[in-house]
Each structure stands twice: as C-alpha cells, then as structure tokens.
Backbone as a ProteinNet text record, in pm:
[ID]
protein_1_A
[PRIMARY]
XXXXXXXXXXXXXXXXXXXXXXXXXXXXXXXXXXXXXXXXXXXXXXXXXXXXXXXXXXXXXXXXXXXXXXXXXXXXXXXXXXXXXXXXXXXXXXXXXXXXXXXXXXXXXXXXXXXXXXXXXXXXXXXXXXXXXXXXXXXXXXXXXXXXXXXXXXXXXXXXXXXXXXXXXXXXXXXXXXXXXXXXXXXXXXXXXXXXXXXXXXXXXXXXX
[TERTIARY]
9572	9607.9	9752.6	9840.1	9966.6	9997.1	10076	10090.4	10204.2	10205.9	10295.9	10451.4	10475.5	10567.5	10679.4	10532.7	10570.1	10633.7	10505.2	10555.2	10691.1	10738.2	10841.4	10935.7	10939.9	11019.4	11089.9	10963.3	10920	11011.6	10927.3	10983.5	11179.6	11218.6	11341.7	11441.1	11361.8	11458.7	11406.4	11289.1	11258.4	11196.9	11252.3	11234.5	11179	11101.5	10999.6	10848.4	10873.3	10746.3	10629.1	10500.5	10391.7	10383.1	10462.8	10464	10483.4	10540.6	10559.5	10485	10370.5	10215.3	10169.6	10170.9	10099.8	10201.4	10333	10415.4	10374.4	10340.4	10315.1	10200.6	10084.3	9957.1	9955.4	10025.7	10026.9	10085.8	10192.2	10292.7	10200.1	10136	10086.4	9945.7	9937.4	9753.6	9778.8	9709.3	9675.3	9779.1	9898.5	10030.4	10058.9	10003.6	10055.7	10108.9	10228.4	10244.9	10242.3	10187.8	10125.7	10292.6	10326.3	10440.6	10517.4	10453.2	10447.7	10528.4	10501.4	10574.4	10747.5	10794.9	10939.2	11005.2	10902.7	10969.7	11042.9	10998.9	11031.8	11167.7	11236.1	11354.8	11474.6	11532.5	11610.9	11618.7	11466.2	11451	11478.4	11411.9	11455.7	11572.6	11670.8	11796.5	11870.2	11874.7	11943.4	11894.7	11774.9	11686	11761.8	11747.3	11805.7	11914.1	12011.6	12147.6	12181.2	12084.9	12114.4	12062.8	12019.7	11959.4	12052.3	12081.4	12147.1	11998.1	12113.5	12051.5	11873.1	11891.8	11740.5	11640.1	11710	11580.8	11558.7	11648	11601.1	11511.3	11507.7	11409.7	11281.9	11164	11089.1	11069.2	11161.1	11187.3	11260.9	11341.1	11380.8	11292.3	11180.5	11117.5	10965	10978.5	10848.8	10957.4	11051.7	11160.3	11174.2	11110.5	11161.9	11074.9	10933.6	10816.1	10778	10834.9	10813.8	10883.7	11029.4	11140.7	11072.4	11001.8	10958.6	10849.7	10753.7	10669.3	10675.6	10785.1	10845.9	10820	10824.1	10844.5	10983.7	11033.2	11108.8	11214.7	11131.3	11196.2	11215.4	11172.8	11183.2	11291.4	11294.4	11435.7	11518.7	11534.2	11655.5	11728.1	11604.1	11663.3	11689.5	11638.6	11684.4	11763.5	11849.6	11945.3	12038.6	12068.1	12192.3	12096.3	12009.2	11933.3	11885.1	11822	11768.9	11910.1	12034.5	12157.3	12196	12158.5	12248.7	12130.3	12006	11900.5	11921.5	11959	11980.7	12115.3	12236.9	12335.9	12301.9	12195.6	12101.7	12064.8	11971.2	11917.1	11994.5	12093.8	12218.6	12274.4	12306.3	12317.8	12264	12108.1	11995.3	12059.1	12038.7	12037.8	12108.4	12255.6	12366.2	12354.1	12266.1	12280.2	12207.4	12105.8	11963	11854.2	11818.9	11684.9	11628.3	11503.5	11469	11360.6	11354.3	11223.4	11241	11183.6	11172.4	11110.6	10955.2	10919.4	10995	11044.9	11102.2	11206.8	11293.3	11379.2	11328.6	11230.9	11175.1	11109.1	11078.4	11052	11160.2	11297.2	11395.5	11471.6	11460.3	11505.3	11367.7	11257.6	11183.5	11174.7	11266.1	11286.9	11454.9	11526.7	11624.4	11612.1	11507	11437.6	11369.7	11282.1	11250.7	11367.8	11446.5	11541.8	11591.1	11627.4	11624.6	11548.9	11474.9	11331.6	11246.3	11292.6	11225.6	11087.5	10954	10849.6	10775.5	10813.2	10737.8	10760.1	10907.5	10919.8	11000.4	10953.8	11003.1	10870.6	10760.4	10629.7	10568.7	10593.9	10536.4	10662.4	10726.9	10837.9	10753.3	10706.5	10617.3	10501.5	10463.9	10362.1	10420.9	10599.4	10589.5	10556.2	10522.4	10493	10355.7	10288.1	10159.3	10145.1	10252.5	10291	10191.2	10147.4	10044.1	10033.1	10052.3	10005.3	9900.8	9821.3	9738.4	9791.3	9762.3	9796.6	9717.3	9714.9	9606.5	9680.8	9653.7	9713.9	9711.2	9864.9	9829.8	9772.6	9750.8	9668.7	9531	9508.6	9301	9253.7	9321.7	9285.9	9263.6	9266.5	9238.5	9292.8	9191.5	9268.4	9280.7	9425.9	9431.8	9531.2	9509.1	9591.7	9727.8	9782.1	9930.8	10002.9	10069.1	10111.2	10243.8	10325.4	10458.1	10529.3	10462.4	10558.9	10564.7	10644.6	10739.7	10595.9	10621.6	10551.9	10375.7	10328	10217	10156.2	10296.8	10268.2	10297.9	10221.3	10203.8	10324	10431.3	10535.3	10608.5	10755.8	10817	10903.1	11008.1	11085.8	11197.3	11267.4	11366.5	11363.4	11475.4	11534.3	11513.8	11419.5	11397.7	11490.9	11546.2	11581.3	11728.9	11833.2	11940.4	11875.9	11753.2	11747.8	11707.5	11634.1	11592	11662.6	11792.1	11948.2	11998.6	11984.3	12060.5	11975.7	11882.6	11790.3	11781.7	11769.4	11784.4	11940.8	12030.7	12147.6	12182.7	12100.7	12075	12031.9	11974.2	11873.6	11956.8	11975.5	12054.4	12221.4	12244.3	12361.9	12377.3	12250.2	12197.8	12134.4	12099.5	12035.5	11872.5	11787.6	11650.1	11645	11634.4	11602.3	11454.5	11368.4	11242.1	11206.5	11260.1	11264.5	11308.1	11457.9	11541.9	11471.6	11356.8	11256.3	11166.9	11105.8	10958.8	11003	11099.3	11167.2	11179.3	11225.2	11237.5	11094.9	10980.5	10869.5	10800.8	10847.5	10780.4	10822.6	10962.1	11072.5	11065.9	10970.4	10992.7	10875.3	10818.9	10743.7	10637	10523.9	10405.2	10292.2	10254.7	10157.3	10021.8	9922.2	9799.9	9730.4	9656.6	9566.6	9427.2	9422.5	9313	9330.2	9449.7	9467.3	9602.6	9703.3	9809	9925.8	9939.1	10013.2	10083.3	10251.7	10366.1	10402.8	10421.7	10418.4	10512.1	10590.5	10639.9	10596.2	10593.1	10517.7	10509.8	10597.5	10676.9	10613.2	10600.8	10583.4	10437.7	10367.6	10200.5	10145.7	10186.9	10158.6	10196.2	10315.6	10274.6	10266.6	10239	10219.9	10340.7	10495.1	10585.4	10717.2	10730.8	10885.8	11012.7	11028.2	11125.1	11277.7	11307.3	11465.4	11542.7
8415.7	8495.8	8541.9	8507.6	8555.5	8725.2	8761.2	8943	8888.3	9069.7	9089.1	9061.8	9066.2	9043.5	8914.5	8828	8687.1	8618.2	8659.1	8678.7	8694.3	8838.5	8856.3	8748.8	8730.5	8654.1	8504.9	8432.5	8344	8315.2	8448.3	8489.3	8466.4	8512.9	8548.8	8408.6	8292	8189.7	8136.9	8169	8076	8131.8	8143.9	8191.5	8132.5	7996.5	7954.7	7961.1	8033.9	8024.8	8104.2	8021.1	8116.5	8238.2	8290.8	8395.8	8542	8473.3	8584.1	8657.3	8561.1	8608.5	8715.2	8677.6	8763.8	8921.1	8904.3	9010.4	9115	9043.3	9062.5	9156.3	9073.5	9175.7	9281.8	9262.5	9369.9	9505.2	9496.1	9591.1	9644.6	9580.2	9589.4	9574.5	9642	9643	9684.9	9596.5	9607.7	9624.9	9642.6	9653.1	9784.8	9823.9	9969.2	9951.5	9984.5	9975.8	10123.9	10052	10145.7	10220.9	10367.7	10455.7	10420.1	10401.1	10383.2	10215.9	10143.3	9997.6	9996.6	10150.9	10154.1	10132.9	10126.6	10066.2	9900.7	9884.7	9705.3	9700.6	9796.4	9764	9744	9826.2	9758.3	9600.1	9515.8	9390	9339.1	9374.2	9334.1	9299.5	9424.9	9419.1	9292.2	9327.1	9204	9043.7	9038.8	8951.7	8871.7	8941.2	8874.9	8877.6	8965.9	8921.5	8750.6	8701.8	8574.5	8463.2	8486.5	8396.8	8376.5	8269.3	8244.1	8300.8	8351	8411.3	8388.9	8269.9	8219.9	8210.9	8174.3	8182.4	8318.5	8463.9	8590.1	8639.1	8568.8	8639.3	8734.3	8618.2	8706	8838.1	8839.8	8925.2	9042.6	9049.4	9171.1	9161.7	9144.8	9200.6	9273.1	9223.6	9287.1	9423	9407.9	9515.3	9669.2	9589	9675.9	9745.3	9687.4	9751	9859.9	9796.7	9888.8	10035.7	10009.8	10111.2	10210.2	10188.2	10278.9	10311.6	10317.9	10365.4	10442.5	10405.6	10542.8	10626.2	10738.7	10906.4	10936.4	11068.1	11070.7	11053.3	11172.4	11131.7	10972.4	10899.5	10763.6	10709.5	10749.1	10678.9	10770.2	10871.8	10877.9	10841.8	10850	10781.5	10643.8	10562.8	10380.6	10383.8	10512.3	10499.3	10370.7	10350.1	10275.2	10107.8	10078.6	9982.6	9932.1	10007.2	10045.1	9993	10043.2	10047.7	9844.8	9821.9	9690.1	9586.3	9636.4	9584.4	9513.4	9662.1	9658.5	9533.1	9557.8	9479.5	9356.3	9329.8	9167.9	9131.6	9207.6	9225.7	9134.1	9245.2	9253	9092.3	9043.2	8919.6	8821.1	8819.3	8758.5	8746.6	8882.1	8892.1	8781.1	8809.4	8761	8584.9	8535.8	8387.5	8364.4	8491.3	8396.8	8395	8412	8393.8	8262.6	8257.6	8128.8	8088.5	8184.6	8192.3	8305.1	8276.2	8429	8533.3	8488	8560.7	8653.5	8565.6	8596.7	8690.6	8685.9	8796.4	8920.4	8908.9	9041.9	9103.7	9063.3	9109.3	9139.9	9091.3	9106.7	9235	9229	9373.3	9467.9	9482.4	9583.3	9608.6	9523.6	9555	9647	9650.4	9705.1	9845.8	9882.7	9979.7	10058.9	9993.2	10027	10076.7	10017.3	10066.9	10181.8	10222.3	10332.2	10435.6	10430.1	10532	10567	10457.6	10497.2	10447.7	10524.2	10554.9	10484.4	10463.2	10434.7	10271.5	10252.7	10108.6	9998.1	10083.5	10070.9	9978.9	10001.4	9956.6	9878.9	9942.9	9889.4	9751	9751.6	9651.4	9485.3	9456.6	9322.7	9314.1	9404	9370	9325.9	9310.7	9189.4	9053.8	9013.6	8919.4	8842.2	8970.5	8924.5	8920	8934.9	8907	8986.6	9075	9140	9295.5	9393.6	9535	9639.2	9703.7	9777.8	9934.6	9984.4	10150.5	10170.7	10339.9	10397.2	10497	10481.9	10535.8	10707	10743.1	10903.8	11016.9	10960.4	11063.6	11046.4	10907.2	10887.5	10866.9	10814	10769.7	10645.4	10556.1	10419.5	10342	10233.3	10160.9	10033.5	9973.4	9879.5	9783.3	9658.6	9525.7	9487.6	9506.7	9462.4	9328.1	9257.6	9128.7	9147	9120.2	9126.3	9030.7	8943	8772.4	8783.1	8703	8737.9	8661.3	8633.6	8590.6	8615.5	8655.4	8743.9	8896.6	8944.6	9049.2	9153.4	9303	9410.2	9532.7	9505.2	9585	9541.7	9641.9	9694.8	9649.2	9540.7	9517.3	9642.8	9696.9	9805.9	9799	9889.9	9972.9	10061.7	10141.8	10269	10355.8	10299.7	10398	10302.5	10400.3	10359.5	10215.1	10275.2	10161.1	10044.7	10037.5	9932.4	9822.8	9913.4	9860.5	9796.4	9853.6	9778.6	9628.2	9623.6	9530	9439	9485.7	9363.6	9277.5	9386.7	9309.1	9253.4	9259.8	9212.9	9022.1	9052	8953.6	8883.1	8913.4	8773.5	8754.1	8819.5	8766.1	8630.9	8621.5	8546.8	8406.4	8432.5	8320.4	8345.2	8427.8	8451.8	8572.3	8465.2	8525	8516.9	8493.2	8541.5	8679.2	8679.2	8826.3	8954.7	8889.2	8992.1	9041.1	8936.3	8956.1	9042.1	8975.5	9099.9	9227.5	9263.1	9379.5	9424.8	9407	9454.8	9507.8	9421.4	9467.7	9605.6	9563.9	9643.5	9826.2	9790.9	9890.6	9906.2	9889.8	9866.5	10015.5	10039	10070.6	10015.3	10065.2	10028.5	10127.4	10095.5	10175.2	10142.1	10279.3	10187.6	10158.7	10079.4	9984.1	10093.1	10194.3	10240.2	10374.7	10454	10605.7	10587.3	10458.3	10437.9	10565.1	10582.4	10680.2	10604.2	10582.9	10519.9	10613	10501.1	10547.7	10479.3	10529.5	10394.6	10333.4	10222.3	10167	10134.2	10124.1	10179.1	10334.3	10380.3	10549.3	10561.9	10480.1	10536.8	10356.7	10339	10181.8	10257.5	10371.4	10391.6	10550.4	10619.8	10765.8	10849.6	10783	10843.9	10851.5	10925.9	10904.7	10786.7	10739.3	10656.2	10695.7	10649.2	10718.4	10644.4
11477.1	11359.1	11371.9	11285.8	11284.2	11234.5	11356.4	11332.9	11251.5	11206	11091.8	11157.2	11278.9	11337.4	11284.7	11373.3	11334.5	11208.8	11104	10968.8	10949.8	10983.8	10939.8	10967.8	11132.4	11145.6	11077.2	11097.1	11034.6	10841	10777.1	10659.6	10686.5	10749.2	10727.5	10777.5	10813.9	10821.9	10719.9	10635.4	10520.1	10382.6	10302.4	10184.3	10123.5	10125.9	10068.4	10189.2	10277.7	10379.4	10316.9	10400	10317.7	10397.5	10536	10532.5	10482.4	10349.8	10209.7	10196.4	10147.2	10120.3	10203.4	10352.8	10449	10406	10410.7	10373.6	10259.4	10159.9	10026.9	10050.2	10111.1	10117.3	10222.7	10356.8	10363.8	10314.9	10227.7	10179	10033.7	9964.8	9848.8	9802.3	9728	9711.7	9552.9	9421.6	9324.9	9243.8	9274.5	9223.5	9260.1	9360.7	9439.6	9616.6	9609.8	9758.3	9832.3	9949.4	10074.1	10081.8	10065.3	10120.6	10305.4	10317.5	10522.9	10456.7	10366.3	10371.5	10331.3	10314	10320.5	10441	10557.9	10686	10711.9	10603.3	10575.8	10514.8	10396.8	10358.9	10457.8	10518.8	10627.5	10665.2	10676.9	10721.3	10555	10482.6	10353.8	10284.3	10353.1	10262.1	10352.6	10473.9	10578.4	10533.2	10513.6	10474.6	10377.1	10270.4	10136.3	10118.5	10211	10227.6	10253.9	10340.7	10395.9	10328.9	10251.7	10093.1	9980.5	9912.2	9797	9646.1	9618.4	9485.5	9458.7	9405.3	9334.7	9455.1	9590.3	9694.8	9763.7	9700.7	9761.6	9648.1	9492.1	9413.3	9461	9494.6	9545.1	9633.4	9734.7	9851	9761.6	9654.4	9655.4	9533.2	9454.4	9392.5	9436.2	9581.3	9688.9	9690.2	9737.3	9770.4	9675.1	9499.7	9408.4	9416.7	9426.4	9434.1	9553.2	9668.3	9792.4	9761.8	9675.3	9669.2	9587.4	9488.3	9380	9416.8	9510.9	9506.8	9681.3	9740.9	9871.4	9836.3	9925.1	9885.9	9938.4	9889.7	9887.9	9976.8	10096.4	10200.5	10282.2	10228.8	10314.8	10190.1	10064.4	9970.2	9941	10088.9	10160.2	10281.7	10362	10474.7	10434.1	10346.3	10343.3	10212.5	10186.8	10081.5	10027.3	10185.2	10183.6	10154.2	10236.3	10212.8	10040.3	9982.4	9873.5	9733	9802.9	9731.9	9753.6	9877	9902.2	9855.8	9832.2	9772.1	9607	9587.5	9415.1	9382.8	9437.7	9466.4	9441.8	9558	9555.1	9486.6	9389	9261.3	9150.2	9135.7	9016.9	9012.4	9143.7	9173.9	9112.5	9150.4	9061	8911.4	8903.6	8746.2	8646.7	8707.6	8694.6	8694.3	8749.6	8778.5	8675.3	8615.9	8505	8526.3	8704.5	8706.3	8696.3	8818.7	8750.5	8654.3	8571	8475.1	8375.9	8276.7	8224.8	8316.9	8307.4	8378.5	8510	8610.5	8715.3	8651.8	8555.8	8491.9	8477.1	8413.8	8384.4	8553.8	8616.5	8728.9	8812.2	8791.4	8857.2	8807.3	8646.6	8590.6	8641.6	8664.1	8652.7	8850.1	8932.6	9068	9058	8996.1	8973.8	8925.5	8795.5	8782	8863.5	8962.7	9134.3	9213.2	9232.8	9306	9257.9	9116.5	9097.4	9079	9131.1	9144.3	9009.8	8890.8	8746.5	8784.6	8820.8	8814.4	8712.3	8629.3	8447.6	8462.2	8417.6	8382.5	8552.1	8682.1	8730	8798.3	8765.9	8743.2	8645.8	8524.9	8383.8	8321.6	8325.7	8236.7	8246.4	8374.9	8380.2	8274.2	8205.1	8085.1	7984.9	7990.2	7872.1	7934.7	8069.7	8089.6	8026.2	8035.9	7980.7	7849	7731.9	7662.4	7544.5	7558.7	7445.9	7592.5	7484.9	7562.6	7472.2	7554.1	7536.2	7521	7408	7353.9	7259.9	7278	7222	7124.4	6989.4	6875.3	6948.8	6925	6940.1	6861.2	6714.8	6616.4	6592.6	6596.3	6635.3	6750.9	6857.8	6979.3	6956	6864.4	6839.6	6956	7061.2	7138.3	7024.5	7112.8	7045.4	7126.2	7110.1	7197.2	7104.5	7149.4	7017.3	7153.1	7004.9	7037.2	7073.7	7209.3	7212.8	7185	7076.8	7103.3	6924.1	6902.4	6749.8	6685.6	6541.6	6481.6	6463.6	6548.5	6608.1	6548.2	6577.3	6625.7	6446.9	6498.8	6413.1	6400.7	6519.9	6568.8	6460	6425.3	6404.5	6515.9	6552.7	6617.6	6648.4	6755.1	6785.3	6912	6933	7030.9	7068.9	7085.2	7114.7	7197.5	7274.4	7419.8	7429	7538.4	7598.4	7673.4	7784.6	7861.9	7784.6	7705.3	7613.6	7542.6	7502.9	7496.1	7632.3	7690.6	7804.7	7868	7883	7877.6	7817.1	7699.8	7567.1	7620.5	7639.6	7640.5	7750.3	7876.9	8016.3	7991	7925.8	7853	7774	7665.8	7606.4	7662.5	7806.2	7821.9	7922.5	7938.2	8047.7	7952.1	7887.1	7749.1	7755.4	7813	7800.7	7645.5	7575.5	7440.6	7407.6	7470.6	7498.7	7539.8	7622.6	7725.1	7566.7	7536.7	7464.2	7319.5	7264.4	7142	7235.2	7310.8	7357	7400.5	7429.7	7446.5	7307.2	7202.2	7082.5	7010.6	7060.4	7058.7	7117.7	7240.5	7376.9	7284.8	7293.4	7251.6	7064.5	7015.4	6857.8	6843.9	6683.5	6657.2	6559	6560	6499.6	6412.7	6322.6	6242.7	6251.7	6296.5	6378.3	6269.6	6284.7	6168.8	6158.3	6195.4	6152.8	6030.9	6111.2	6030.8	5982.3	6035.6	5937.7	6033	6144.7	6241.2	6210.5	6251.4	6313.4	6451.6	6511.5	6642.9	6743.6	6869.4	6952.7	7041.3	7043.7	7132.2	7305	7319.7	7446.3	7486.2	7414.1	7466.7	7528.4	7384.2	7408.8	7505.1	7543.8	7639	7803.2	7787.6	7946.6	7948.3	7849.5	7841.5	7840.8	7828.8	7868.1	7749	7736.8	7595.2	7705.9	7612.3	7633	7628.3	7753.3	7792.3	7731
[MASK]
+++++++++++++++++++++++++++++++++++++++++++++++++++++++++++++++++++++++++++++++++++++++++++++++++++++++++++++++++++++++++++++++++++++++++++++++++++++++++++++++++++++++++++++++++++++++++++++++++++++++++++++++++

C-alpha cells in the first residue's frame, strides 16, 4: 500500500500520476477538505511551480480547495504559499485552460485562494450546467437552466465579481463559461407566485458581491 509519503513524491515528478487520486482523497471528502490538509500547500506551491501551466491545473485546483476551507490560523501561517499558489492559478487562467470546465474550476480555485467562502466553493455548479434555488417569497424549489436557449433567467451581472468573471472568460475565448455566468449572475421570476429574484443569491444563500 502506498503511504501518503510516497504519493507525494511520486506526484511531484509527475503531473499526470495516479498518485493524484490518492492525494485527492486523502485531502478531501465530498467537496469538503479536512482543515489539518493545509499542511500540503507548501508541497503544493513548490509542486506546481515546476509544472508548465496546463499540467499544474489539477494540483492547484486541489490547492484552491484545500486554501478555502483552512482556518484561519493555518491561511496565515501558509500566506506566502497560498499567494504563489494563486500566481499559478492566474497563469492557468491566462493560457485558457484546458476545458471549459477546467476554467471554471480554475477561476473558482483563485476564489479559494482568496478565502471567498461562497463562490470559492459554489462557482463549479455552472458546470453542471442547471442550479437548484428556492424562491425567497413561497419557498418554491426549483431547478433553473444555466445554458442559453433553455433557460427561465433573465441574463445579467449582478455583482463586481460576476463582472470580472464574465470578463475573465471571454478574454480567453470560453464564451460558454461567459453566457452561464450571465445566467448564474442574471435574474428570474419564480413560476409559481411570480417573485423576481437573483439567482446567484438564493442558489447559495448569500447576496452577491
């Protein structure tokens, strides 16, 4: 049985190794990472220093996840880590990504790094391309479509960050990404009592910055 040791090691001459995986599960459970797994950024940031762009993807989006869900005191002591993380990130960004998908996970590890709690977690449900909210004046649940032509939204902007995103997004050419964001970030009138509402807000309980 390979210790986590090994793994690591292993991991860090090869960015396509399946020692990822072993990495992955131990650091993470259900899309929540274990606090005690901020001991890993240090190896992380060095890590993906030594990777060209598209082959550190994964590693700093384990990274974004580990970062945002630290306490506090541990995303201070790995300040500097956390900082040369994001850097890595930004990098990514910058090249495109190699997927949509992978974009949006790369912006919502950047969000991690900055300790945004909400979408620093949540931003990957435009992956799944339809989100779940519950009208705030009936309680009506309801599944709304984030993909154009589909959908019941009210395309927008809601928020600074939403802006910035969108424009993260089509500077790169993922104009997929930059529509479901207009969604994510739009508003909607619920089909039962006729509310208008944003959607972004009531999808993760939080007003939109």
């Amino acid at each position: 049985m390979t210790s986590l040791q090994e793994a690591l090691d292993a991991a860090a001459e090869d960015p396509g190794s399946q020692q990822w995986d072993l990495i992955w599960q131990e650091s993470c459970h259900q899309g929540t990472c274990d606090p005690a797994s901020a001991v890993l950024l240090p190896w992380l940031a060095r890590t993906c220093a030594n990777f060209r762009p598209q082959e550190r993807e994964r590693a700093v989006v384990l990274a974004g996840f580990i970062a945002v869900d630290a306490d506090e005191k541990s995303r201070g002591v790995y300040a500097d880590d956390i900082a040369s993380l994001r850097a890595l990130t930004l990098e990514c960004l910058s090249s495109g990504g190699s997927s949509d998908t992978m974009f949006v996970y790369l912006q919502q590890a950047v969000l991690g790094f900055d300790g945004d709690e909400v979408w620093g977690k949540e931003l990957d449900r435009i992956n799944d391309g339809e989100v779940d909210v519950q009208c705030p004046a009936c309680a009506k649940d309801l599944l709304v479509n984030l993909q154009s032509g589909g959908s019941s939204i009210e395309p927008g902007l809601s928020s600074q960050l939403a802006t910035r995103l969108h424009a993260e997004a089509l500077q790169v050419g993922h104009e997929s990404v930059a529509a479901a964001l207009t969604y994510l970030f739009g508003r909607m009138s619920c089909p039962v009592c006729g509310a208008a509402f944003n959607v972004a807000d009531e999808a993760t309980g939080s007003p939109s910055r």
